[in-house]
N, C-alpha and C positions, 0 to 999 in steps of 0.2 A: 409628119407634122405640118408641111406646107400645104397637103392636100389637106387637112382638117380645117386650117384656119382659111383656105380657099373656097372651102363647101360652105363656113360657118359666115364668110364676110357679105351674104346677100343678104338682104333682111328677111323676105319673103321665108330664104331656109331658118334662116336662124328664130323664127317665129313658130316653124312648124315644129323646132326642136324643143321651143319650150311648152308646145300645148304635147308632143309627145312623152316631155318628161313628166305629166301628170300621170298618164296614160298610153295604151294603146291608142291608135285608132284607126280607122278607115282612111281611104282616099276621097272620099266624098264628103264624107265628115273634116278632113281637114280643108278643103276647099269651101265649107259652108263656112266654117269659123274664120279662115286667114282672108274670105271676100276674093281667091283665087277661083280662076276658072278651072277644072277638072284634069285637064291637058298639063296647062302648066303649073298644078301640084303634085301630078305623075313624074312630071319632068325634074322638077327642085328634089321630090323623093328619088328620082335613079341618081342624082348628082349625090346626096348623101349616102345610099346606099353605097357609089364605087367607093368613098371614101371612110365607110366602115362606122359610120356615125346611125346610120339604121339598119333594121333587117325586115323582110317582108315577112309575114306569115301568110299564106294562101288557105284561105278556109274555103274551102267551096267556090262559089261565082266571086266571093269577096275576098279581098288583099288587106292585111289590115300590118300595120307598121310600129315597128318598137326600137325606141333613141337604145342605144347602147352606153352603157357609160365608161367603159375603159378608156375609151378613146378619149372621152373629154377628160378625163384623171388625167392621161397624161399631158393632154395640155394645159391640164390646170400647172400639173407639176412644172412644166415649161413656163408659164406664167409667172409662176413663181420666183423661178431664178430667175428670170430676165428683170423682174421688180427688183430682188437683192441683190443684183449686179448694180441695176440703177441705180440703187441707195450705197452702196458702197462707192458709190464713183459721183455722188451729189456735188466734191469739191469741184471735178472738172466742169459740172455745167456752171460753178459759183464762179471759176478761175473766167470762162465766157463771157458771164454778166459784166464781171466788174470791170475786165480787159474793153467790154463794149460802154461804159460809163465812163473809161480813163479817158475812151477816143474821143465822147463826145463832149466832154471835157477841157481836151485839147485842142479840139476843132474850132471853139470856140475863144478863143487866144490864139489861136494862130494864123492870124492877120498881115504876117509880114516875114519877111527873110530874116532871118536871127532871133525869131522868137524864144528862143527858148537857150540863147549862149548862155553859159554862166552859171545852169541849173544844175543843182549838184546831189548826186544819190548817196547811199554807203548802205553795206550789208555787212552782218558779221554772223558767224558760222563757229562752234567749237566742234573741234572730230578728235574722235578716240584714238588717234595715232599719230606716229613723229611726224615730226616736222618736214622732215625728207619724203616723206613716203606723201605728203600733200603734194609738197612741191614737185616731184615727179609726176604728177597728173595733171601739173599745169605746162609743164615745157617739155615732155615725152607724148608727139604726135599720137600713140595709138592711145596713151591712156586718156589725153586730153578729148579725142574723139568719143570716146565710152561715155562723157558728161556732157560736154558744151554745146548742147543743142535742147530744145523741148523734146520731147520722149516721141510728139509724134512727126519730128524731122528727120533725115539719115544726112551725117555730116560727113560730104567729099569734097571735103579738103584741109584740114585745118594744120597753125604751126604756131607756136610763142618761142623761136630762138631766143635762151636767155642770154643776150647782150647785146651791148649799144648796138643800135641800126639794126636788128636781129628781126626779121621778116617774123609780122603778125599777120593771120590771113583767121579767117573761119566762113566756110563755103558751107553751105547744106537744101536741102529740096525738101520738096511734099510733093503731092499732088497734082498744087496750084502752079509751082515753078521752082524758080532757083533762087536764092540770095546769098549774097557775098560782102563781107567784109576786111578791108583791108587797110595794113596799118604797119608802124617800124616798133620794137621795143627802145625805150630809151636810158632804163638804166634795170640791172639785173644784179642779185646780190644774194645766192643761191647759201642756204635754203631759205630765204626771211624776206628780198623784197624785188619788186618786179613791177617797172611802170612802161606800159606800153598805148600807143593810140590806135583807134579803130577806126576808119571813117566807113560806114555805112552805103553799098553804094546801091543805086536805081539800076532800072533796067537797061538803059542805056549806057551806066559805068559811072555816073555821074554821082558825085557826093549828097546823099541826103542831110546826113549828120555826120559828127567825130563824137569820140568821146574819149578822155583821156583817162586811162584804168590806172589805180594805185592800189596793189595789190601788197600787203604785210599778212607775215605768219609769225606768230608769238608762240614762243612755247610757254603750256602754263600746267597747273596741276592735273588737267582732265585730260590733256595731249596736247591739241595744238590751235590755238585763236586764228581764224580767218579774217581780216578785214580787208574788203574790199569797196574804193571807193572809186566814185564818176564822175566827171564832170565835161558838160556836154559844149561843143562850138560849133559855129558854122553850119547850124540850122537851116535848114530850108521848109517853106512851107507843105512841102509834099513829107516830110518826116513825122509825121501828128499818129501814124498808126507806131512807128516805133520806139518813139518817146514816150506815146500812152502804154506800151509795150514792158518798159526798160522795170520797173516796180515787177511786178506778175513773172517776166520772163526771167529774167536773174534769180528769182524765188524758185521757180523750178529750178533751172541748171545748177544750183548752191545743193537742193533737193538731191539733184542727180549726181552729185559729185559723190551727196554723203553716203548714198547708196553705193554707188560705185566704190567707193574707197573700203566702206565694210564689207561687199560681196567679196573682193579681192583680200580681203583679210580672214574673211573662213574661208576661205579655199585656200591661201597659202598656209593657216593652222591645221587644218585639215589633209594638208598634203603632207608636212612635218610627221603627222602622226602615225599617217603609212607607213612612212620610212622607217620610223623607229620600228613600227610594228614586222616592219620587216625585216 
């Protein structure tokens, strides 16, 4: 596939493949029509030839040349899915845009240290299962790991000891680098409520932001109410990408809990079933 779309990205070939997909033709004849010299439409036809997009016919003194079309089917068919992948995943380039409209946004207000104290989020979430089985994926290191990061972060290091002074941390990387945040829990009330602060830090260790989480689970008739609430201090002006952040990126991680929490719930029904079946 890569040699196809390598032979098709010249113009010069990709020209000669649409006057061949009328027809055969010569080498001569396709250098009258593409305004190429002779040489170098011999040259552009061996480059399609290795790559299976033409074949030659030799009739006598003349060479006359014919597009093949399987090749191009299957990069149509390749084509194809890479469009329905793209349209299946339109949210993430939406998630982009508006993450780059929040910042500039925020950019625009944030003129000073403490811009933003006092600014207060909330999200709420219902999930199909107890109360307990929430709250163990907020204060059981490996499960808490499985959600609290964006899907394309890998999180090494995270903790929510539920109780006072109880060490908050969330560490995770990409590509670009590392980021860290670190914080104490202040009060824990296991399985229903859970307030801890995060401060946000820079490259240098240094506090960007805090934010103080108020985290309640209600049990209700569908299973169990998530509210989780923010409120932010001790701003600094270098904080305008994570503030503009905090709306979008709690959306996912809420996102990835609820996946998280039902992948582990068919695999442990699923795993019951064994057994009995066994």
């Amino acid at each position: 596939m890569d040699q196809f779309a390598s032979a098709l990205g010249d113009g010069a070939r990709w020209r000669i493949v649409e006057l061949l997909a009328e027809r055969p033709r010569s080498v001569g004849e396709l250098a009258e029509l593409t305004g190429l010299r002779q040489p170098q439409t011999t040259k552009h036809l061996q480059t399609l030839a290795r790559a299976g997009l033409v074949t030659v016919f030799p009739l006598g003194q003349r060479r006359v040349y014919a597009v093949e079309a399987a090749p191009l089917k299957a990069l149509e068919r390749r084509l194809r899915e890479l469009v329905e992948t793209i349209e299946a995943h339109e949210n993430e380039r939406d998630v982009i845009a508006r993450y780059r409209a929040a910042i500039e946004a925020e950019s625009a207000v944030a003129d000073r240290e403490r811009w933003a104290d006092g600014r207060t989020f909330s999200f709420e979430r219902v999930l199909a299962v107890p109360r307990d089985v929430v709250w163990r994926y907020w204060v059981a290191p490996d499960l808490l790991a499985s959600w609290w990061a964006p899907q394309s972060m890998t999180v090494t290091d995270c903790a929510l000891e539920p109780k006072p002074g109880g060490r908050a941390v969330l560490e995770y990387r990409d590509a670009e680098g590392r980021y860290r945040s670190e914080g104490r829990v202040h009060a824990a009330k296991e399985p229903e409520h859970l307030v801890f602060d995060l401060s946000v830090l820079n490259a240098a260790g240094a506090v960007s932001f805090t934010g103080r989480y108020d985290l309640a689970l209600a049990v209700v008739p569908d299973g169990t109410r998530l509210r989780l609430g923010l409120r932010i201090t001790e701003t600094t002006v270098e904080a305008v990408p994570y503030i503009a952040g905090i709306v979008t990126g709690w959306g996912q991680v809420l996102d990835n809990l609820a996946d998280a929490i039902g992948t582990s719930q068919r695999t442990t029904k699923a795993a019951r079933t064994k057994e009995k079946e066994a």
